[in-house]
N, C-alpha and C positions, 0 to 999 in steps of 0.2 A: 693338419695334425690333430690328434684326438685329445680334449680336454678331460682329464680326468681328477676326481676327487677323490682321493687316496682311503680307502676304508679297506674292513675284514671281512667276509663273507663266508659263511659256511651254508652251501645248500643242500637241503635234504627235500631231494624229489624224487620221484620212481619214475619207470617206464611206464606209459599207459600200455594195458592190454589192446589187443588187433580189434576189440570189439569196439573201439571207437570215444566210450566212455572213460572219463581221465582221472587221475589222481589227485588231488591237491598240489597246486603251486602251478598245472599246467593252463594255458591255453590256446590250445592242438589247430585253431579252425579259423575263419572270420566268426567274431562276435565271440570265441571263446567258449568253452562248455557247453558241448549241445547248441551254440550258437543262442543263448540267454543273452548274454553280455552282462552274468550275473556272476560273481565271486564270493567265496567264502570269507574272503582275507580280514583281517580286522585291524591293521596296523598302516594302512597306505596315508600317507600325509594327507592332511585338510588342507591346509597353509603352508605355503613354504618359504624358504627362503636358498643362498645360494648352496648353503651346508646338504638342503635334502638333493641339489642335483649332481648323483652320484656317478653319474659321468653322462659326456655328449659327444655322440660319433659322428663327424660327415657320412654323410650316406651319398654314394656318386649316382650320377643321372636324375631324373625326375619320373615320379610316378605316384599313384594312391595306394597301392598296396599296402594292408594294414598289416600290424607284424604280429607273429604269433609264436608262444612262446614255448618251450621242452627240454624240461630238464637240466638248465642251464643255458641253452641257447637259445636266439633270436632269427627267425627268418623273415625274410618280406622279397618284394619283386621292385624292380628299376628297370628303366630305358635310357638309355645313353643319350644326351643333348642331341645327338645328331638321326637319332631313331633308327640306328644300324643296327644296333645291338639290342636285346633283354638280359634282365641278369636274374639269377635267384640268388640272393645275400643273406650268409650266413655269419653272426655277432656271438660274439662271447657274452651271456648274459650279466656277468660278476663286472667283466672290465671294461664292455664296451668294444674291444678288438674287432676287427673283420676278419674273418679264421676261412674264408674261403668265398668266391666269387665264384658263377658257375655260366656263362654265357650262355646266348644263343641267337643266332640272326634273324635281322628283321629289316624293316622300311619305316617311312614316314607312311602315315595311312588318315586320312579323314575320322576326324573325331569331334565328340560335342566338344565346346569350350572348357567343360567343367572335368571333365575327363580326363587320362592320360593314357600311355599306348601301356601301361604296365598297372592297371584297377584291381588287377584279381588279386587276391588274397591264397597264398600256399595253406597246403593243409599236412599234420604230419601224426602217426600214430609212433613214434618216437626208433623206429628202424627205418622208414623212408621218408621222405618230403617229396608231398606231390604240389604241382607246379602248372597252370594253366599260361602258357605263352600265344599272344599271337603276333607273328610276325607281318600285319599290316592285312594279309590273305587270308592265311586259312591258321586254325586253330590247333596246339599242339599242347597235348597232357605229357608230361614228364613224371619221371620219378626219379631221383636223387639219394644217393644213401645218406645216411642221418649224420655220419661221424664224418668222412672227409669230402663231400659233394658229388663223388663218381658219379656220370651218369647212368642209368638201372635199364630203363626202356623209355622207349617213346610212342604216344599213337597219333595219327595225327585226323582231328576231328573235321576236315574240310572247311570251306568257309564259312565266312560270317558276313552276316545280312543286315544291317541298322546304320542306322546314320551317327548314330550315338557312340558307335566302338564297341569293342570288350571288357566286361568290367565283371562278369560273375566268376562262382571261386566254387574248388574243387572241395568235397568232403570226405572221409575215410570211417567204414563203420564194418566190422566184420570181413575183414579180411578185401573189403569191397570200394573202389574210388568210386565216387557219383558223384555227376555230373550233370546239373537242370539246364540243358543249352537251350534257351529259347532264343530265336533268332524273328527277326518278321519273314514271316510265312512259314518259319518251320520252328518245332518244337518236341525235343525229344528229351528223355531221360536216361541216361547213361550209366552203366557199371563195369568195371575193370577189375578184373585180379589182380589185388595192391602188389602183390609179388614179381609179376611180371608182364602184366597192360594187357593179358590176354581177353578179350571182349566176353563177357558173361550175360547181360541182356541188352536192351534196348527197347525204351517203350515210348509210342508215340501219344505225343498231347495234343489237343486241338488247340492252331495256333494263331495267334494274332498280331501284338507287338513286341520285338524283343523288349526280354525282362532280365531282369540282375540280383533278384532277391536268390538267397540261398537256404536249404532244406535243412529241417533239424530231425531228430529220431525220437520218437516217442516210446515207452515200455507198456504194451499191453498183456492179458489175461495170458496165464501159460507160460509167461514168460517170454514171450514172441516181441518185435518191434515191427513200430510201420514207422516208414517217412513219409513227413508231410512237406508237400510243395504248394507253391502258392505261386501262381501266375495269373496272366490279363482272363486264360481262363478258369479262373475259379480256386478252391481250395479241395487237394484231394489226399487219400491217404493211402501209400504203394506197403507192399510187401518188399522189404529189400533182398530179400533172397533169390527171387527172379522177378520182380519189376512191375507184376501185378497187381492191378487198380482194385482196393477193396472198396472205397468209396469216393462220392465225391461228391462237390458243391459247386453248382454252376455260377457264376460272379454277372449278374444282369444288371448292366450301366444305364443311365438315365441318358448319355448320348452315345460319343465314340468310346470302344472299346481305352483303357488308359491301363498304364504299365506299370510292372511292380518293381521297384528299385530298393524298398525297404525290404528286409524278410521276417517271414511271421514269427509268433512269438504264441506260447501255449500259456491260460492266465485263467488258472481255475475252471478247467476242462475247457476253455472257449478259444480256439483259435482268432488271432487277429491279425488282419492285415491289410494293409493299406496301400493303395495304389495311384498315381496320377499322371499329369505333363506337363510341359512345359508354359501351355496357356493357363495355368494356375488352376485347372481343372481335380477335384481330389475326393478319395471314396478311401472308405474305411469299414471294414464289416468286423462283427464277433460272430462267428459261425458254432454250433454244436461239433464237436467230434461226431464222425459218423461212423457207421458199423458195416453195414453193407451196401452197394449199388449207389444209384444215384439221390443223392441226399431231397429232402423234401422241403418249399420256402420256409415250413416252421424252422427249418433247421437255425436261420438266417435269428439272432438274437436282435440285435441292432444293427443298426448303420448311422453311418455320417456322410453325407456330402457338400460341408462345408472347406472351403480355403483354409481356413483356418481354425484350430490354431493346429489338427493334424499334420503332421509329415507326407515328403515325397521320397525325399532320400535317405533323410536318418529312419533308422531302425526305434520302436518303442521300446519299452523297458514293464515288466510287470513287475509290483511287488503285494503279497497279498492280495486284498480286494479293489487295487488300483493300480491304472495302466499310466506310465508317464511318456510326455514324448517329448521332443526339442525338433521345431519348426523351421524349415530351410531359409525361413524369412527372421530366424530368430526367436520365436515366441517359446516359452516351452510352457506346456498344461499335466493339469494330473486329471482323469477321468475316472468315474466306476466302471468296473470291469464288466460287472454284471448287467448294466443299463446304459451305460456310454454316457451319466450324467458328468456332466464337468463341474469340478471340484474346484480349481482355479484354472489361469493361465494367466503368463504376465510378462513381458517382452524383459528378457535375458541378456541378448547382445544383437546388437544392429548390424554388424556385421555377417551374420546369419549360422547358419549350419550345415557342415557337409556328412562330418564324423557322428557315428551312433555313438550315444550319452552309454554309459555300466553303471552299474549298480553293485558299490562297496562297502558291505556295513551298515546298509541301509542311508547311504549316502548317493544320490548321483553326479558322476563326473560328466561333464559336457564339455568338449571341447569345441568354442567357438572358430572359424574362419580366419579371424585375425591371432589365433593362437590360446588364446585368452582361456584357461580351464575353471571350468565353472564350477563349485560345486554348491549343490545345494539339499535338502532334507527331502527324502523319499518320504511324505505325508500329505493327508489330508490340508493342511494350509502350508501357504506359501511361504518357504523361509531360505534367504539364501547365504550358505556359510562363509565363502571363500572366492577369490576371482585371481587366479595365478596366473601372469603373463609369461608365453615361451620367447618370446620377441619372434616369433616367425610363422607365416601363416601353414596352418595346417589342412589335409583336408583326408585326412587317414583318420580311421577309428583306434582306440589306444587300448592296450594289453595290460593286464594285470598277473602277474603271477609273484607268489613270494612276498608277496607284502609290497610289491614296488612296480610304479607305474611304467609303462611304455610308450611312449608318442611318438611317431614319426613326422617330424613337420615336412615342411617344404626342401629344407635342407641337411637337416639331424636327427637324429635318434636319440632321444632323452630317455635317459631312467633315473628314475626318481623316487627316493626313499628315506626310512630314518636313516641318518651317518650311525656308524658304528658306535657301540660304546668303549671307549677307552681306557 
């Protein structure tokens, strides 16, 4: 049964345009706007208590799927305890409600420990909700219509290669679904007519390990975009119109090739990204944007190839002239952008981190492993505000839209805000 806290809600949100770029109050994608995990909002609680949790939904099945939010609603992905099923789940954003559940068949299938058969993250331009499922096999892109679930189309991507499972998430930018499927040994780039899944290019990547990180859209000269992808090879920048390589950066390891699971982030013209494994192995580059062909070592600003206090799985955070991160072992540091000099870093929660930290107001929220929401001062030194327990472990990245937080944990769907005035 749904607990709810009884409040007023009026919202005032638009439809994002097909171009992919959102409105205020949305967040259409994993990591939210352009995939930042930055927001404009300036009211989401510091501190709370039980008055700000404005209701708590069961969420059925188990999975990582972080939710993303449009216009009033909430979607995110589950798998059913017995891994027959996938779902895409749709919530009323005001009340918390489940307003429609939309299946699809599947298996039990081999996966990392830290994973689950339902990781990817829906993506929606506020007419469809596109939908990455794999049913244990092979890979399947959906689309969904935005108001009652119908199914729209389906494609279905063939298998998948890693020992790790499926965990990347679909994007929508001009009328176009993309899709970074890197798998081990194969690595392609995919686009869909949002309208009806019909194949528009496909471009291949030189491929190494599967990766999980996901593509953001950049606005250059003329008014044109490129998207940048970041994988095990390198950092590059496509034409999203039909899928052509204007440049790229080759990514050269000091041993074995290592995988990207965080995705990049643009911080004062400097692409960053960072990659690693399981053996605690980890790389971090600030590369230049490039222009044409294949980029040159100068391109390469810094590197790191320390453990720590870098990330493998959480996603960084820019703000200004500093890059913050939160450390799968717990740590979280703040660096310069421009030279990768570390500013601080200072262990946060022992329990570690799965979920990408946002950045509200110049506040970061970091949701620890055992639940525990961290937040603390996006600056030069180290301050920390607030440490809010959900009681249940999380390992989803959390949404903001409207002033009011999103977490999906282990079991619920929190949202979290001022209460109403009365």
């Amino acid at each position: 049964m749904q607990t709810h806290i009884h409040r007023f809600w009026i919202a005032c949100v638009a439809f994002a345009s097909m171009s992919g770029f959102v409105v205020a109050g949305d967040w259409p994608r994993f990591r939210g706007p352009n995939g930042t995990g930055v927001v404009a909002d300036k009211d989401v609680p510091v501190e709370w208590t039980e008055k700000n949790y404005l209701w708590k939904t069961p969420v059925p099945g188990v999975g990582h799927s972080s939710p993303i939010v449009h216009s009033g609603r909430v979607f995110l992905q589950s798998a059913s305890n017995d891994g027959k099923e996938r779902w895409l789940l749709c919530f009323d954003a005001v009340k918390g409600d489940m307003l429609w559940k939309q299946p699809s068949s599947g298996r039990r299938a081999h996966i990392h420990n830290l994973n689950s058969l339902a990781s990817s993250t829906p993506a929606t331009d506020g007419e469809r909700v596109y939908a990455l499922f794999w049913d244990g096999d092979n890979i399947h892109l959906n689309a969904f219509n935005f108001k009652n679930g119908k199914p729209l189309w389906q494609k279905d991507l063939g298998g998948f290669k890693s020992q790790h499972g499926v965990g990347h998430s679909p994007i929508v930018i001009d009328g176009k679904v993309i899709v970074a499927n890197d798998q081990d040994g194969s690595a392609r780039l995919l686009a869909f007519d949002a309208r009806d899944g019909e194949p528009l290019w496909q471009t291949e990547r030189k491929a190494f390990r599967a990766c999980y990180s996901t593509p953001f859209v950049r606005e250059i000269e003329n008014g044109g975009k490129e998207l940048i992808v970041a994988s095990s090879a390198g950092v590059a920048g496509y034409n999203p119109a039909d899928g052509k390589a204007n440049w790229w950066y080759t990514w050269k390891f000091a041993k074995a090739p290592l995988r990207t699971v965080a995705s990049p982030i643009l911080a004062n013209n400097l692409i960053i990204a960072t990659s690693g494994d399981g053996a605690g192995d980890r790389d971090i580059i600030a590369v230049k944007l490039g222009s044409k062909g294949e980029a040159s070592r100068d391109t390469l600003v810094w590197e790191n190839r320390k453990n720590y206090p870098f990330p493998y799985v959480p996603c960084p955070l820019a703000r200004g002239d500093y890059v913050y991160s939160v450390h799968d072992k717990g740590v979280a540091s703040c660096h310069a952008t421009a030279t990768g000099e570390e500013m601080w870093n200072e262990r946060l929660d022992a329990s570690g981190f799965t979920a990408s930290p946002i950045l509200v107001d110049g506040k970061i929220y970091a949701v620890a492993n055992n639940g525990t929401v961290h937040v603390l001062e996006a600056a030069t030194k180290y301050k920390t505000l607030a440490a809010n327990k959900l009681g249940e472990r999380v390992s989803s990245s959390p949404a903001v839209a409207d002033n009011r937080l999103f977490v999906r944990g282990e079991k619920h769907l929190f949202c979290i805000g001022q209460p109403a005035v009365k």
